[in-house]
mmCIF file of the N, C-alpha and C atoms, coordinates in Angstrom:
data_MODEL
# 
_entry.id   MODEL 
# 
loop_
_atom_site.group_PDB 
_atom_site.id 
_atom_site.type_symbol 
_atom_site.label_atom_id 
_atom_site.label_alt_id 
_atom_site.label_comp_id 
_atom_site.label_asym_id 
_atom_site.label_entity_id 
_atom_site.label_seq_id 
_atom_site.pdbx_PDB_ins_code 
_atom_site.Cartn_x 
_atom_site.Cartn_y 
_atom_site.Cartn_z 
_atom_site.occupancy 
_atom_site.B_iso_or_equiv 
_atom_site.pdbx_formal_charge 
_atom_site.auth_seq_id 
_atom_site.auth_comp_id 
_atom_site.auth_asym_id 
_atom_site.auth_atom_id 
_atom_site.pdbx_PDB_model_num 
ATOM 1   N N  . UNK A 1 1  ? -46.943 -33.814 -40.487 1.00 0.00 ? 1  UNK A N  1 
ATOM 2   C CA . UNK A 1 1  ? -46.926 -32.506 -39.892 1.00 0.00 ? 1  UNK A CA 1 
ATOM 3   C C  . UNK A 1 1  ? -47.873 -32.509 -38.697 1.00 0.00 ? 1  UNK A C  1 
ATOM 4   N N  . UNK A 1 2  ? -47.143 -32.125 -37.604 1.00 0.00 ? 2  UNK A N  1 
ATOM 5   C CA . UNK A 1 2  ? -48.013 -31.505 -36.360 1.00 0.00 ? 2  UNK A CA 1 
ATOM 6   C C  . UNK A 1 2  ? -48.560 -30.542 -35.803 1.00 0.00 ? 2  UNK A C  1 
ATOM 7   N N  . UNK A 1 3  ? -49.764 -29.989 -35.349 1.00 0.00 ? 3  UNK A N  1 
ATOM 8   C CA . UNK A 1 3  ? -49.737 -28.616 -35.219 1.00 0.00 ? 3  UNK A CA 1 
ATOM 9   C C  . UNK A 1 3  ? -50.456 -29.032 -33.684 1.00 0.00 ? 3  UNK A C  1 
ATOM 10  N N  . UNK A 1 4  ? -50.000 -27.668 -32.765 1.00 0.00 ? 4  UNK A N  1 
ATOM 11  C CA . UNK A 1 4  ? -50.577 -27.865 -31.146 1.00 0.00 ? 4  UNK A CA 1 
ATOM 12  C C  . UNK A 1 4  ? -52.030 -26.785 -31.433 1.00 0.00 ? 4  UNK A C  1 
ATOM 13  N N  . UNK A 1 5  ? -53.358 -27.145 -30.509 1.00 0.00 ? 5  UNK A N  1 
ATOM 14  C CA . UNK A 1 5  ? -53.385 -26.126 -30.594 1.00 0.00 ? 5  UNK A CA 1 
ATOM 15  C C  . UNK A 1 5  ? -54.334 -26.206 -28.740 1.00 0.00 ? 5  UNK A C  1 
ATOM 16  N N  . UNK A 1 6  ? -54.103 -24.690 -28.733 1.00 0.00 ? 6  UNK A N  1 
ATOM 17  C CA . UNK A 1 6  ? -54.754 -24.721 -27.099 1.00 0.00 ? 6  UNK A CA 1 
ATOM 18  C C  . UNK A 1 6  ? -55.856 -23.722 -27.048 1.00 0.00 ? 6  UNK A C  1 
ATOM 19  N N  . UNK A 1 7  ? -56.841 -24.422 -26.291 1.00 0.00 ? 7  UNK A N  1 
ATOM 20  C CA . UNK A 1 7  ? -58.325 -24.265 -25.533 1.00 0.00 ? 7  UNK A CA 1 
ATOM 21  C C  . UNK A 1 7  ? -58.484 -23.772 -24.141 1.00 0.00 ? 7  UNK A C  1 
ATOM 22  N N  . UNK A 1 8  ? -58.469 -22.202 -24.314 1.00 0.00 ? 8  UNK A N  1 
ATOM 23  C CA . UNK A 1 8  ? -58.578 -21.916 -22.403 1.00 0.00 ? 8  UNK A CA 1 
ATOM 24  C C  . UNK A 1 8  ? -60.178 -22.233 -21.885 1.00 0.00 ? 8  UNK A C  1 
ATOM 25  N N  . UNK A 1 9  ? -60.627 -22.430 -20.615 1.00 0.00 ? 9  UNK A N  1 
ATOM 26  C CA . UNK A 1 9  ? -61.863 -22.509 -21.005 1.00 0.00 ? 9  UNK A CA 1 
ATOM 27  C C  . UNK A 1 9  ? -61.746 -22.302 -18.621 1.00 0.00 ? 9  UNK A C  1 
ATOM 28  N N  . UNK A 1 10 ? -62.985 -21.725 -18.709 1.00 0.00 ? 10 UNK A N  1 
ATOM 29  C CA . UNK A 1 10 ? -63.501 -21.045 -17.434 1.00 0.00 ? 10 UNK A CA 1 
ATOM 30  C C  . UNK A 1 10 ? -64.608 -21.645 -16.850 1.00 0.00 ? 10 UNK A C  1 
ATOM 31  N N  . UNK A 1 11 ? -64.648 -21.466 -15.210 1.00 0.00 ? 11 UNK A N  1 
ATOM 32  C CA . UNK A 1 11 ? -65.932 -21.781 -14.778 1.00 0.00 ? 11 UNK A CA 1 
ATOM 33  C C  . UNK A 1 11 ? -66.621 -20.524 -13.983 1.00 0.00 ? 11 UNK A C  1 
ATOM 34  N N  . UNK A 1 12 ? -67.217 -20.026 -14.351 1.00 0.00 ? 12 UNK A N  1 
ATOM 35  C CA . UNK A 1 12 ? -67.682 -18.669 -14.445 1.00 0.00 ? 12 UNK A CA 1 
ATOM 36  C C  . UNK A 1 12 ? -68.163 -18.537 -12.638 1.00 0.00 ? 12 UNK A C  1 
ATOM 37  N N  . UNK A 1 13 ? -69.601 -19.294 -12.780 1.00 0.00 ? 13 UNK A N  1 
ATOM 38  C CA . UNK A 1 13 ? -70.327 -19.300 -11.865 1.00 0.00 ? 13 UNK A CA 1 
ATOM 39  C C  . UNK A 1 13 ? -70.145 -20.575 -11.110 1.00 0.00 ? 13 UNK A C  1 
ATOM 40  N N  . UNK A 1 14 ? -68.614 -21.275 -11.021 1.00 0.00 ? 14 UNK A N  1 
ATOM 41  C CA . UNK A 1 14 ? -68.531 -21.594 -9.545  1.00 0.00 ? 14 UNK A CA 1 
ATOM 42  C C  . UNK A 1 14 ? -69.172 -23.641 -9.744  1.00 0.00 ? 14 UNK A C  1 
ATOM 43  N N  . UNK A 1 15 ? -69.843 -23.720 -10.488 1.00 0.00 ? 15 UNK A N  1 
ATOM 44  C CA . UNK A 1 15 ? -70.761 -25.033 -10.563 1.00 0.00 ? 15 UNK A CA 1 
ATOM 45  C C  . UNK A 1 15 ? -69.908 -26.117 -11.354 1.00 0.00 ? 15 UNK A C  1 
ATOM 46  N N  . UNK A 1 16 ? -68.840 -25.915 -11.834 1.00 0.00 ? 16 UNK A N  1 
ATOM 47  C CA . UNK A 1 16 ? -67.795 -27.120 -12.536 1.00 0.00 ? 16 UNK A CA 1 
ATOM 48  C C  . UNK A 1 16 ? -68.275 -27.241 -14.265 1.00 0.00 ? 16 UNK A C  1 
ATOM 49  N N  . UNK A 1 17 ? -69.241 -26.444 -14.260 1.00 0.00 ? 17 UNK A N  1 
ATOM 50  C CA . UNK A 1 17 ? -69.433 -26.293 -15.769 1.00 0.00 ? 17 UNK A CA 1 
ATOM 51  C C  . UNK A 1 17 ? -68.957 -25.671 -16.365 1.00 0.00 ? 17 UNK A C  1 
ATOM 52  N N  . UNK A 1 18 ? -67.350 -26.235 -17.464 1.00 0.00 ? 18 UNK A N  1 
ATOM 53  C CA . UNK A 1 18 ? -66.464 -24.918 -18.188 1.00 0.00 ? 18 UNK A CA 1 
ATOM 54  C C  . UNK A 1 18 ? -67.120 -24.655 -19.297 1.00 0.00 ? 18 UNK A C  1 
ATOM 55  N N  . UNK A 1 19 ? -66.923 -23.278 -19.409 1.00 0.00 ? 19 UNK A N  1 
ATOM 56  C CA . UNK A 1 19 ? -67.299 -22.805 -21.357 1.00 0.00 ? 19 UNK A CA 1 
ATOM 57  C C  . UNK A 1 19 ? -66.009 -22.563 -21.773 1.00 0.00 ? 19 UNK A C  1 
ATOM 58  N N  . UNK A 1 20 ? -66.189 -22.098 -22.909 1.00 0.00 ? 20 UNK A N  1 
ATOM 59  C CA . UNK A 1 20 ? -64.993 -21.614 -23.682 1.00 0.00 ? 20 UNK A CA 1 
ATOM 60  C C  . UNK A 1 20 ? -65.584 -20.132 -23.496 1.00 0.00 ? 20 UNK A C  1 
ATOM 61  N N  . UNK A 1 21 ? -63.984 -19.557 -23.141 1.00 0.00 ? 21 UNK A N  1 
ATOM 62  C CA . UNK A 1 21 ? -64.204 -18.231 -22.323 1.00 0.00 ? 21 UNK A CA 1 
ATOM 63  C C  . UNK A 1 21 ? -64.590 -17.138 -23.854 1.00 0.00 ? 21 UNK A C  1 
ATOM 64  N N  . UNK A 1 22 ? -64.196 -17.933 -25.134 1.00 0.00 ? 22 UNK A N  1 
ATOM 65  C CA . UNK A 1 22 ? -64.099 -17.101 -26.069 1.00 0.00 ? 22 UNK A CA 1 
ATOM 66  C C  . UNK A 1 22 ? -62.899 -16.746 -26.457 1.00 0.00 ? 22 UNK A C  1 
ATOM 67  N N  . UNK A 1 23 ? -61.743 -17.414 -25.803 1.00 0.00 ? 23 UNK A N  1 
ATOM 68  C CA . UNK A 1 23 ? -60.718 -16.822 -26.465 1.00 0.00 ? 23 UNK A CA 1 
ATOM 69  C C  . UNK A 1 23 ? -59.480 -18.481 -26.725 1.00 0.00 ? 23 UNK A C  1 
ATOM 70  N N  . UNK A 1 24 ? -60.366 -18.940 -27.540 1.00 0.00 ? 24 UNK A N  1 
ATOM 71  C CA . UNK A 1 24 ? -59.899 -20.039 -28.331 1.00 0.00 ? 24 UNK A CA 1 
ATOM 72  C C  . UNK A 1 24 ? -58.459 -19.532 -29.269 1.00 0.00 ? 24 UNK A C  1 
ATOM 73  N N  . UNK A 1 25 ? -57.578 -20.224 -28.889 1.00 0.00 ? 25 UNK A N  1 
ATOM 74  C CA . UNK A 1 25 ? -56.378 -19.753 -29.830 1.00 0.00 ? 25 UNK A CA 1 
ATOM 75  C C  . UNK A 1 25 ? -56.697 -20.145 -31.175 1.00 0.00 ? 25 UNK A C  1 
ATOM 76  N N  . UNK A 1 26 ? -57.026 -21.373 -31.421 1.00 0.00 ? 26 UNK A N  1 
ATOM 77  C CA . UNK A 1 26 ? -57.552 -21.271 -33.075 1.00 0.00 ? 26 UNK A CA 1 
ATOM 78  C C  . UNK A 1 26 ? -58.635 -22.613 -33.219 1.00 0.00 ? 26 UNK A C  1 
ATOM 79  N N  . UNK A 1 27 ? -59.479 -22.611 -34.107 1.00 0.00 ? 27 UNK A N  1 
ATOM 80  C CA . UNK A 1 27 ? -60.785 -23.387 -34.319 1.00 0.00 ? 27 UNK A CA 1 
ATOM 81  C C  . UNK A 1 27 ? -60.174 -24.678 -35.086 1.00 0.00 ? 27 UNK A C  1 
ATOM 82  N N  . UNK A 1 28 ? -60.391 -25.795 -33.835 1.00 0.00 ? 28 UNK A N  1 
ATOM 83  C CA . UNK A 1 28 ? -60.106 -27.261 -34.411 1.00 0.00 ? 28 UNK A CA 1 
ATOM 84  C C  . UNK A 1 28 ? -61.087 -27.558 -35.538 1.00 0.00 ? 28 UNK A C  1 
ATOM 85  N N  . UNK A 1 29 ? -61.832 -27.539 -35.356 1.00 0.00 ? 29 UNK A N  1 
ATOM 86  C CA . UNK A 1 29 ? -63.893 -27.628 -36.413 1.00 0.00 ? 29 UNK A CA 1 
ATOM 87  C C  . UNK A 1 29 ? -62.778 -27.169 -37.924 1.00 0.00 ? 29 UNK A C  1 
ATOM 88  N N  . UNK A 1 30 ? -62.002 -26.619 -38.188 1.00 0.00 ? 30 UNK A N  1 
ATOM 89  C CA . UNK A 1 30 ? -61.831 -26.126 -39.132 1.00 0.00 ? 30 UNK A CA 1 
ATOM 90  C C  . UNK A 1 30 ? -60.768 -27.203 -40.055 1.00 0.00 ? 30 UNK A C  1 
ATOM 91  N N  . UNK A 1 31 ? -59.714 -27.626 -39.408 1.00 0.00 ? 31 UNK A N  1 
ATOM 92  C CA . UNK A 1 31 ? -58.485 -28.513 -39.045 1.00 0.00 ? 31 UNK A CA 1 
ATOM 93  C C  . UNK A 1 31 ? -59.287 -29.734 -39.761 1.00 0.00 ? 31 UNK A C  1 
ATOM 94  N N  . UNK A 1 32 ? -60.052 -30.262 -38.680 1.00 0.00 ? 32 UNK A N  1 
ATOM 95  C CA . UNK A 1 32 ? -60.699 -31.722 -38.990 1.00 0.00 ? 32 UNK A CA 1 
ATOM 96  C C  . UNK A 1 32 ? -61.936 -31.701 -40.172 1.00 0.00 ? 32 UNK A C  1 
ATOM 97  N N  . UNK A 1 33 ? -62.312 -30.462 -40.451 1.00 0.00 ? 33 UNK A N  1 
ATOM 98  C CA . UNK A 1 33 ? -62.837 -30.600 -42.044 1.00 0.00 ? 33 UNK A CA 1 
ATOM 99  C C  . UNK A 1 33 ? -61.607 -30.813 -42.934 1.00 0.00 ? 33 UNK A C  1 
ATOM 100 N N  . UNK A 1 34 ? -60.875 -30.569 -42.881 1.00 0.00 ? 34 UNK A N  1 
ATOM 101 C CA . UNK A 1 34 ? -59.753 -30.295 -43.846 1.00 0.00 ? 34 UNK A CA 1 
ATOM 102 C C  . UNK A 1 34 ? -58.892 -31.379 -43.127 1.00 0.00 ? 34 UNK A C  1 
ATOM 103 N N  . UNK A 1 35 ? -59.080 -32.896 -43.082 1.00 0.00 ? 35 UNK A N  1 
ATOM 104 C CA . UNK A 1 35 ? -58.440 -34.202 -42.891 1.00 0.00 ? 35 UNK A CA 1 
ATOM 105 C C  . UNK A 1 35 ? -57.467 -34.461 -41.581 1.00 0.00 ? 35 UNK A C  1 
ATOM 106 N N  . UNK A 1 36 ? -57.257 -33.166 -41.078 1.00 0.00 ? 36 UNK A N  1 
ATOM 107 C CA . UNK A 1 36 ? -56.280 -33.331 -39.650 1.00 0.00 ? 36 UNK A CA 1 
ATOM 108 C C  . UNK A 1 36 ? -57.119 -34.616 -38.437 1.00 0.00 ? 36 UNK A C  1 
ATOM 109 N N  . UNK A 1 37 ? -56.084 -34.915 -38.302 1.00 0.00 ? 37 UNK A N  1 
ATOM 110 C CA . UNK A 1 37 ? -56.982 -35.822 -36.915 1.00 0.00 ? 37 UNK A CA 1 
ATOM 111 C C  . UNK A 1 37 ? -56.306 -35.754 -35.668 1.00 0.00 ? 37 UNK A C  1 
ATOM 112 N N  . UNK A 1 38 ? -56.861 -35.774 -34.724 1.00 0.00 ? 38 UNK A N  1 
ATOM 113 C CA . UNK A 1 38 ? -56.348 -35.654 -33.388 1.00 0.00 ? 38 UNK A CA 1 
ATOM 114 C C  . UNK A 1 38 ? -55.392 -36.814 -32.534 1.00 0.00 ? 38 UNK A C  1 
ATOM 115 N N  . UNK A 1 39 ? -54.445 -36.388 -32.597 1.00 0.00 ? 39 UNK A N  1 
ATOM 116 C CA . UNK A 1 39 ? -53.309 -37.214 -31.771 1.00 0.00 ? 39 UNK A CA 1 
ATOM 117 C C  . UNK A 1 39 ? -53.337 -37.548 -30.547 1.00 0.00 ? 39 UNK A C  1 
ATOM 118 N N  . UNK A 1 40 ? -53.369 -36.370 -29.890 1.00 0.00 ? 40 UNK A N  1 
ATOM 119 C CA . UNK A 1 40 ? -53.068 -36.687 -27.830 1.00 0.00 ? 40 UNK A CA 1 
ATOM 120 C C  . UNK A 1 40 ? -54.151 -35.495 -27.482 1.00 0.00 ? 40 UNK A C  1 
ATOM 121 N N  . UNK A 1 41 ? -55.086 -35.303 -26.826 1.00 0.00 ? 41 UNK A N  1 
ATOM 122 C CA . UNK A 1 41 ? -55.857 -34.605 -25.853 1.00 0.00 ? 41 UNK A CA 1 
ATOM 123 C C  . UNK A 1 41 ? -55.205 -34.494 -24.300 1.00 0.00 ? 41 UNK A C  1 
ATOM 124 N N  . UNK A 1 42 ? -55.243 -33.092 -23.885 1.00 0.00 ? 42 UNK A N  1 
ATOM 125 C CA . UNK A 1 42 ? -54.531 -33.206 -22.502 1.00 0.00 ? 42 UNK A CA 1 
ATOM 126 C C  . UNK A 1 42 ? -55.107 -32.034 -22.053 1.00 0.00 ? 42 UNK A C  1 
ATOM 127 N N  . UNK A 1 43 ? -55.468 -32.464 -20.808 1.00 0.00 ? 43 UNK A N  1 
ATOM 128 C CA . UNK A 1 43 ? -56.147 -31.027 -20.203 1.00 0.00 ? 43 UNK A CA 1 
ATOM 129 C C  . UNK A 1 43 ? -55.117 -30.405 -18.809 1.00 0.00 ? 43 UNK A C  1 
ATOM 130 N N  . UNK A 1 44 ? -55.450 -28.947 -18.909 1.00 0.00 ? 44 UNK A N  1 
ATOM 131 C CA . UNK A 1 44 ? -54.292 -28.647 -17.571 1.00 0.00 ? 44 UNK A CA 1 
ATOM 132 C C  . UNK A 1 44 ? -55.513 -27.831 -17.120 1.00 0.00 ? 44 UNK A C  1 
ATOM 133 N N  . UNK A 1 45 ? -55.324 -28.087 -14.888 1.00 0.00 ? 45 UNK A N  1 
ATOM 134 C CA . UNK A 1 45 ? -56.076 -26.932 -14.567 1.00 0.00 ? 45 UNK A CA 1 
ATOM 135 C C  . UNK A 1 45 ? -55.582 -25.940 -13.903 1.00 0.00 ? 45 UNK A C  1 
ATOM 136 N N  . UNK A 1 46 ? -56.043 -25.179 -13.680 1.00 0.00 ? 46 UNK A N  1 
ATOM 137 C CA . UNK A 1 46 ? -55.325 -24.086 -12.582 1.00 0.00 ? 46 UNK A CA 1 
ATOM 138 C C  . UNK A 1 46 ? -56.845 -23.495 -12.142 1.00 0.00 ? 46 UNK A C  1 
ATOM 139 N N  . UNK A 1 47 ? -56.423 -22.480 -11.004 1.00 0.00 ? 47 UNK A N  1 
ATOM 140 C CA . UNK A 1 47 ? -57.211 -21.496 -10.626 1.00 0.00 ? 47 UNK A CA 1 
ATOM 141 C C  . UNK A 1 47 ? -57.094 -20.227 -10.469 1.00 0.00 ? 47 UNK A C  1 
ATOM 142 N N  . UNK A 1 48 ? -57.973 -19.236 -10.995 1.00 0.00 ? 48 UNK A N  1 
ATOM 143 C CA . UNK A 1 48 ? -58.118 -17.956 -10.714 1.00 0.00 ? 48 UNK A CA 1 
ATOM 144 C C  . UNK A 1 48 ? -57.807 -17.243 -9.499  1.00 0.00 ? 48 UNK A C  1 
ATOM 145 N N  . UNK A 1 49 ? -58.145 -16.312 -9.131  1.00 0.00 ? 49 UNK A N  1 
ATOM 146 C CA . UNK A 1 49 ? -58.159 -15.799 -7.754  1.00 0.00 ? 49 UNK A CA 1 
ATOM 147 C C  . UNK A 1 49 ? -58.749 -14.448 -7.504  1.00 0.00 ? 49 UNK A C  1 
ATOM 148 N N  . UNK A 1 50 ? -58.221 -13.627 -7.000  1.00 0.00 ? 50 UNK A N  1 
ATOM 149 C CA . UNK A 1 50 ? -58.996 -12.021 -6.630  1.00 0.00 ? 50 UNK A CA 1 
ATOM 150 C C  . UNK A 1 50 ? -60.317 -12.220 -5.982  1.00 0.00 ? 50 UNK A C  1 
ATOM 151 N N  . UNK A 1 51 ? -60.926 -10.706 -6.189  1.00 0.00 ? 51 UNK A N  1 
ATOM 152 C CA . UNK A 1 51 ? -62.144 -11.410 -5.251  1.00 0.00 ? 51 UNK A CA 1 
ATOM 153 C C  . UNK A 1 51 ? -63.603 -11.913 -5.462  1.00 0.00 ? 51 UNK A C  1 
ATOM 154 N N  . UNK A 1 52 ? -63.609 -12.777 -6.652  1.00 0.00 ? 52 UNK A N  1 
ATOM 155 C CA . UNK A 1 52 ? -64.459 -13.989 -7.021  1.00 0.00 ? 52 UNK A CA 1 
ATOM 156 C C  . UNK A 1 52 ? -63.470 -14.845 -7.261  1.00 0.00 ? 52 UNK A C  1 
ATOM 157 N N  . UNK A 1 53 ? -64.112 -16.492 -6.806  1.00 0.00 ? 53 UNK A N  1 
ATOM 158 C CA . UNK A 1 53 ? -63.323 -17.539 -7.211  1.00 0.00 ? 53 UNK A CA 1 
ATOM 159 C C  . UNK A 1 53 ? -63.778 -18.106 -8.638  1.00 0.00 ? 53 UNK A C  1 
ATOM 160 N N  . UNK A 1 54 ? -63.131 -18.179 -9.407  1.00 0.00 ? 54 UNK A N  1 
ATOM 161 C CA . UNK A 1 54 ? -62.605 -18.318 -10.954 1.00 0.00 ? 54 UNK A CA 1 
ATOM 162 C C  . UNK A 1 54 ? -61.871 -19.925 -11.139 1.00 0.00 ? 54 UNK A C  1 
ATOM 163 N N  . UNK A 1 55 ? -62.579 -20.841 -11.451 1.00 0.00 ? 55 UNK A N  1 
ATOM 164 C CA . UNK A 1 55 ? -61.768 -22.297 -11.730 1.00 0.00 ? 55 UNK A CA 1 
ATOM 165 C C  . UNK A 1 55 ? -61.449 -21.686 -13.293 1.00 0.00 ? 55 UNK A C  1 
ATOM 166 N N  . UNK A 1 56 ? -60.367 -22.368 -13.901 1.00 0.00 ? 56 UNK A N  1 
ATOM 167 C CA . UNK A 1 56 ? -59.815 -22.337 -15.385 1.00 0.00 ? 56 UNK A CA 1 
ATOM 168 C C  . UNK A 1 56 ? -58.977 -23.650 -15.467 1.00 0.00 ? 56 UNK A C  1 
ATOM 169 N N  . UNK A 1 57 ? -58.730 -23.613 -16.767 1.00 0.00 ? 57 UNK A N  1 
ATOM 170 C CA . UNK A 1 57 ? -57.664 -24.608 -17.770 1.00 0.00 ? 57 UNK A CA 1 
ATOM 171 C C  . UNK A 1 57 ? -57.918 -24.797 -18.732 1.00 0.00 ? 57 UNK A C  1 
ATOM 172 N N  . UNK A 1 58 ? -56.604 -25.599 -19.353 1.00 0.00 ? 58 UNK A N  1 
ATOM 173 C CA . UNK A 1 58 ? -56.761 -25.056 -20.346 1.00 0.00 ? 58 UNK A CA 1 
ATOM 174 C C  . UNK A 1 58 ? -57.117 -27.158 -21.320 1.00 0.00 ? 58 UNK A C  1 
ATOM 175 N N  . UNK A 1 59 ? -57.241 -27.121 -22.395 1.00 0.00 ? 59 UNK A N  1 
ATOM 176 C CA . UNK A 1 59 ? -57.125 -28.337 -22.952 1.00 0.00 ? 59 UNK A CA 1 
ATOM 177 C C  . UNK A 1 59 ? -56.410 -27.928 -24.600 1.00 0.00 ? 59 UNK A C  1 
ATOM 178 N N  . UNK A 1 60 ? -55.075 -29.232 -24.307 1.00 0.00 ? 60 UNK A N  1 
ATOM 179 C CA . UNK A 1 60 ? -54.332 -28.593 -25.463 1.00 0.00 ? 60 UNK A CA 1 
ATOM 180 C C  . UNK A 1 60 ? -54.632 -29.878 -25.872 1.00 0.00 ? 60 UNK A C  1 
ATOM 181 N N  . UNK A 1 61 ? -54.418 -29.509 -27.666 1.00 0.00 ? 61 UNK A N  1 
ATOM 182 C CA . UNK A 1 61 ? -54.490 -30.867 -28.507 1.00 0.00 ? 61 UNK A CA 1 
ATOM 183 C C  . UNK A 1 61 ? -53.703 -30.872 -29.426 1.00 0.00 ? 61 UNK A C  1 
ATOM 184 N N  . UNK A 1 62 ? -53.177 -31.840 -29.491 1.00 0.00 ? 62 UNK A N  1 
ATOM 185 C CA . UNK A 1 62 ? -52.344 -32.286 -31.004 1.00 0.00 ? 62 UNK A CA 1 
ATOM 186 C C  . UNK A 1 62 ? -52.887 -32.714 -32.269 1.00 0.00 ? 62 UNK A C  1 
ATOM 187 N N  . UNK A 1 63 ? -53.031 -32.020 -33.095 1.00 0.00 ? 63 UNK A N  1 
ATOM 188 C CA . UNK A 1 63 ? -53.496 -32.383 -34.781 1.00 0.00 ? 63 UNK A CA 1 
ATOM 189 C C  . UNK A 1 63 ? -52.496 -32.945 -35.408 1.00 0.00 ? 63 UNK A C  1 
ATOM 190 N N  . UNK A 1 64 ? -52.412 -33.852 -36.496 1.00 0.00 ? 64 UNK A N  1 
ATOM 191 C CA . UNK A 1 64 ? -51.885 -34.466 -37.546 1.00 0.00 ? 64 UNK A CA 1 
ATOM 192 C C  . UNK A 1 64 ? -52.077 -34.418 -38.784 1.00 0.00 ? 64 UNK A C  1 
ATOM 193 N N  . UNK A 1 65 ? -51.831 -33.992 -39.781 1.00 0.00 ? 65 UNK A N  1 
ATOM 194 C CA . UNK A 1 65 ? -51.878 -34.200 -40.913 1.00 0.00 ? 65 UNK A CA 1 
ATOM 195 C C  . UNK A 1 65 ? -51.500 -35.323 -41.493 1.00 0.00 ? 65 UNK A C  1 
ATOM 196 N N  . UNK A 1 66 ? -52.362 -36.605 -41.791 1.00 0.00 ? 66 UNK A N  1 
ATOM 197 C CA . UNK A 1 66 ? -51.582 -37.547 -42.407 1.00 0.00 ? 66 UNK A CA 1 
ATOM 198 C C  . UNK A 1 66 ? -51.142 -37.292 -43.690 1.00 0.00 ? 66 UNK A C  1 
# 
C-alpha cells in the first residue's frame, strides 16, 4: 500500500529559508512510527506574487507500507 502525502512550505522573509507554513496536509512523524517508509521525495517550486515577494513549494512524498 501507497499513500502520497504533500508538504507546502514558504519563504516568508525573502532569505531562501523555507518553514512549513503550518498547513501540512498530514504528519509523516506519525506514518514512520507506525513502519511506513519513504519511497520517492520530490520537491516542486513556484512563486507567490502581490505586493510582497513570497517564494513557495511544495515537497511531496511517497510512503509504503511494507
Amino acid at each position: 500500500m501507497q499513500k502520497l502525502i504533500t508538504i507546502y512550505l514558504k519563504d516568508i522573509d525573502g532569505c531562501g529559508d523555507f518553514i512549513d507554513s503550518g498547513e501540512t496536509q498530514e504528519h509523516i512523524g506519525d506514518y514512520l512510527s507506525d513502519g511506513w517508509i519513504i519511497k520517492n521525495l520530490t520537491t516542486l517550486s513556484g512563486n507567490g506574487g502581490g505586493e510582497t515577494e513570497v517564494s513557495a513549494g511544495w515537497v511531496v512524498v511517497v510512503i509504503e507500507k511494507p
